[in-house]
N, C-alpha and C positions, 0 to 999 in steps of 0.2 A: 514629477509629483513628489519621490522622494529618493532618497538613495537607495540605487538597486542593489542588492545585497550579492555575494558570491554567491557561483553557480557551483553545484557539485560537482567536480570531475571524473568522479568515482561512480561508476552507476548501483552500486550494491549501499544501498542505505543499509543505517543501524536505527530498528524500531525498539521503543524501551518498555514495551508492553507488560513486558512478565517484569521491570523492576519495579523490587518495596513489593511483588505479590509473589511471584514464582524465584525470583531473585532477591539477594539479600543485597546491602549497600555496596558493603566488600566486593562480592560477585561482579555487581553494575559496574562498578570503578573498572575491575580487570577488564570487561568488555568495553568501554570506554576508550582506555588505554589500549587496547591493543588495536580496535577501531582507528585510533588516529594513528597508532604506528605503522597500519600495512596504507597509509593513505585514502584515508575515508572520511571525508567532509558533511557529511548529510546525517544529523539526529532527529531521528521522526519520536515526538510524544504526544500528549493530550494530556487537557485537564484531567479528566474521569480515569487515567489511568492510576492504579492504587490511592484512589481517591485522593490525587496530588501529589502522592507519593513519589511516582515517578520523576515528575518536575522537581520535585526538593531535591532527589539525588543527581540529579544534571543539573541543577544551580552550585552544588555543593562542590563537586565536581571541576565545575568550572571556577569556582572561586581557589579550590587548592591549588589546581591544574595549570590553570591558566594560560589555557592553547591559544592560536593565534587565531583570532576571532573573525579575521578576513579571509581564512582559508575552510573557513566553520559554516555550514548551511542549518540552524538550528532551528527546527519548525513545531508548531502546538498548534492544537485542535480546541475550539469551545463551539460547544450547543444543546450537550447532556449535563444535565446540573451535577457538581459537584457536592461534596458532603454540606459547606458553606457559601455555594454560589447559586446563580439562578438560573433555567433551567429555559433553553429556548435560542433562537435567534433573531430574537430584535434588538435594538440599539440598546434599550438600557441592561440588558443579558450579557449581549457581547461584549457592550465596555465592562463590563464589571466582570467579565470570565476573562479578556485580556489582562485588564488589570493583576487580576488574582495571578493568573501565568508568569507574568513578568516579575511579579515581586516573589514567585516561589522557584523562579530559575536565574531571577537576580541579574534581570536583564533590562537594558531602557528599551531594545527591542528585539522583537525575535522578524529573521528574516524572512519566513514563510508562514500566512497562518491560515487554517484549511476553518470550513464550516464543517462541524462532524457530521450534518446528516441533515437533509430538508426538513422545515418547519412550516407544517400546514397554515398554522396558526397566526403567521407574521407574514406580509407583503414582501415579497422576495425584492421589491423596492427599497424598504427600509430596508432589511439586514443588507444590500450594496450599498446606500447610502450611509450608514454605519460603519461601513470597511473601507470605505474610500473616506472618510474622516478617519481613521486612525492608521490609514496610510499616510496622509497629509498629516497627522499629529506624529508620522515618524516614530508610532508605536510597532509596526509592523511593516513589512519591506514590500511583501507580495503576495498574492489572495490564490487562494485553494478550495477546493471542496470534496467533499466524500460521501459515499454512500448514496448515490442517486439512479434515478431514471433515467431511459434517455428523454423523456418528455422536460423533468424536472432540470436536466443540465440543460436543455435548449431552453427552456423558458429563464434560466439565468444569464445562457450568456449572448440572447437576444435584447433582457432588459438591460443590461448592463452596456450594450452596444448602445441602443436608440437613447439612452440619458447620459450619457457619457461618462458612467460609471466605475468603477474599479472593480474588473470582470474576474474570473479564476483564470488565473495562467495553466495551474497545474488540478488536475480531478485522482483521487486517490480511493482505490478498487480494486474490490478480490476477483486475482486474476490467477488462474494457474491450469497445470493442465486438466485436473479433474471437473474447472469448475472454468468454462470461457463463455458464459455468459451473455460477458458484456459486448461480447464482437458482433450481437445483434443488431446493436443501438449507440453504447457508448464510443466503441475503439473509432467506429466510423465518423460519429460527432468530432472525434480528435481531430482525426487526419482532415475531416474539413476545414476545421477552426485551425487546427496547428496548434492545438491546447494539447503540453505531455501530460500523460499519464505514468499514474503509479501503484505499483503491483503490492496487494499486501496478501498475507499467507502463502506465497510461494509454493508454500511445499504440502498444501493443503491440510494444513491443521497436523502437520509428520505423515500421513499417508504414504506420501513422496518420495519419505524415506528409505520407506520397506521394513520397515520396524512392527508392519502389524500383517497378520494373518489370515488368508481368508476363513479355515475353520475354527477359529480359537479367537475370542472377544478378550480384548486387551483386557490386561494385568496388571500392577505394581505400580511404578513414576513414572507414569507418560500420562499426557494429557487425557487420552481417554481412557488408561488405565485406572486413573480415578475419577473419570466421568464421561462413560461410554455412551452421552446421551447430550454431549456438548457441541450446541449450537450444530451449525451447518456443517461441521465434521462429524457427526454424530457416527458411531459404526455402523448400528441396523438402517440408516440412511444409504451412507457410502462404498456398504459391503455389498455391491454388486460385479457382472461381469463385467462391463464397461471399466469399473476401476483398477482390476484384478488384471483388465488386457493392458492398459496404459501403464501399471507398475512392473509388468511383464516385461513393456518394451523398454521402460526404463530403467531398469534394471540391465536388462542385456547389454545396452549403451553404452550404462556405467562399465558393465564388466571389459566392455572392449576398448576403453580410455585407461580402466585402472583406476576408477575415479569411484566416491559413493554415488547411491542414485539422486540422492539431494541436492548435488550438485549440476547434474545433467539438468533438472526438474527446472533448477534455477537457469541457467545455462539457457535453455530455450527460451525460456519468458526473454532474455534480454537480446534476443533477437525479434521481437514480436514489434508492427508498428505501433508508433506512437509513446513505447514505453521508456521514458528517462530512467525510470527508480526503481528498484526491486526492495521491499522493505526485510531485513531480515529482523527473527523477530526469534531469539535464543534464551533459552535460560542460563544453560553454561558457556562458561568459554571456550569449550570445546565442540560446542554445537556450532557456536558461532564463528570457529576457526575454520568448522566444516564448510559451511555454509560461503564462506571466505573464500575459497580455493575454486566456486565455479568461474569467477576473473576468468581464469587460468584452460577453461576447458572449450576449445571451439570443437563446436560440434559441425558436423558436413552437410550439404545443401541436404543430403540422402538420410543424415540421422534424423534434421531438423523436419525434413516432411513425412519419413516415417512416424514421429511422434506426435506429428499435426493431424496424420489420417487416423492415427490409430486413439486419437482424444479428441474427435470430432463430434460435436455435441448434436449437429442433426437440426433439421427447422422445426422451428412451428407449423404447423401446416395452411394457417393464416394468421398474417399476412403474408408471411416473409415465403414462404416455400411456393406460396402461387406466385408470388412477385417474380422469382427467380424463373418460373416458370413460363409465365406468359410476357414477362419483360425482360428476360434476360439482366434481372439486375447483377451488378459484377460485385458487389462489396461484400458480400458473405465467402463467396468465392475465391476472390484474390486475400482476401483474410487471410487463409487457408494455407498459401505459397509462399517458399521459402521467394521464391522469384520479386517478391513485392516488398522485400523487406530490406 
């Protein structure tokens, strides 16, 4: 269909979320730069990030830089409107959010490009038949999505089978140990399809890190020091025992590698199946140097299922937990084990 772009080799992506909001240009460059230096191919961004902002400074970027663009996986997101784009996933949204992408990161095309998020609104028909013309217009290399159900991923990449569509290769999802979710519904989808996945928030909004406390509600410049009420890391959400045992054991881990806990937190996600990419997603360069060093950390069949039993999120009680019960089903289960991975 068109030229398949380079794969990442690197499994620790650079997300550019905080740059132009939490990050200044300056800042973005250094992470950039040091990205490609320790050998890292993969820049995850989206239109809606600093209202484009983000994409100006990775077009700019790469116009001074001028890295070598076959060793580069350079991927954007459209389907939340932009300050001046339109707002959705149908055809004439997506071309026009592509469009806007490429001329703000100064590209004829980008090699990966995700749907941010299901849209009620548009026939999941159109927006594939929309992606698979600006695959074929060589706008884009290879189709992704984010933020779904597992009803919503199956009902894409069923249609996108029976019309002979341009389906998601890759599905990008908050995965980490406070929050596994998706090993309900989606990881399982993966491993059937063989569609990777990609991990974002790693470190659960810094939780992960151990930078926050269980009696004392964050402070100063951390994310929820100034907004202890943000989104799905929120504190009075996440400040329970469940998290406090998981950072516990994370911690420990860390202390018997020598390592931070942010790194261990990372370190297991990229043992988990199905997962290609772990996004890291830094303000500083020193977050992000941190963040860097989990490569480096193998953790033991014994750390890796310790911290799988000890972040074990537990069933619903229907379906899935009578399922397991009177059918022996195996997929929540072998999830679970290092043995399967």
């Amino acid at each position: 269909m068109t030229n398949q772009p380079s794969q990442p080799t690197n499994p620790l992506a650079l997300g550019t979320m905080t740059f132009g909001v939490e990050t200044d240009e300056a800042g973005a460059f250094a992470q950039l730069d040091r990205f490609l230096e320790v050998g890292g191919t993969h820049i995850d961004t989206a239109d809606v990030y600093g209202g484009g902002e983000s994409e100006r400074i990775i077009g700019r970027w790469l116009a001074e830089r001028r890295p070598d663009r076959g060793e580069l996986l350079i991927a954007t997101k459209g389907r939340f409107a932009p300050p001046d784009g339109l707002a959705g996933a149908s055809g004439p949204a997506l071309q026009a959010a592509i469009d806007a992408s490429l001329e703000r990161l100064g590209l004829d095309q980008v090699d990966l490009y995700l749907v941010h998020g299901w849209d009620q609104e548009t026939p999941v028909t159109e927006t594939l038949e929309t992606l698979t013309a600006l695959v074929e217009a060589g706008k884009i290399g290879r189709v992704g999505w984010s933020n779904l159900t597992g009803y919503q991923f199956g009902t894409i990449v069923a249609t996108a089978h029976l019309r002979e569509l341009a389906g998601p290769e890759v599905i990008q999802l908050q995965y980490n140990l406070l929050d596994r979710t998706i090993e309900h519904e989606l990881l399982p989808c993966c491993l059937d399809t063989g569609i990777t996945s990609q991990a974002w928030s790693p470190l659960g909004g810094g939780w992960l890190t151990g930078k926050y406390r269980r009696d004392h509600r964050p402070e100063g410049s951390t994310r929820l020091g100034e907004d202890p009420n943000r989104g799905v890391e929120a504190y009075d959400k996440r400040n329970t025992d469940r998290t406090w045992a998981i950072i516990d054991a994370v911690t420990a881990i860390s202390d018997e590698h020598g390592c931070t806990p942010g790194q261990v937190a990372i370190a297991w996600l990229l043992t988990r199946p199905t997962v290609g990419s772990v996004l890291l997603g830094a303000r500083t360069l020193e977050q992000l140097d941190d963040n860097l060093g989990a490569a480096d950390i193998e953790l033991t069949d014994e750390e890796i299922n310790r911290l799988t039993a000890i972040s074990a999120p537990g069933l619903p009680d229907y379906p899935y937990a009578m399922l397991e019960e009177f059918s022996g089903m195996e997929h929540w289960r072998t999830l679970g084990t290092a043995a399967t991975l």
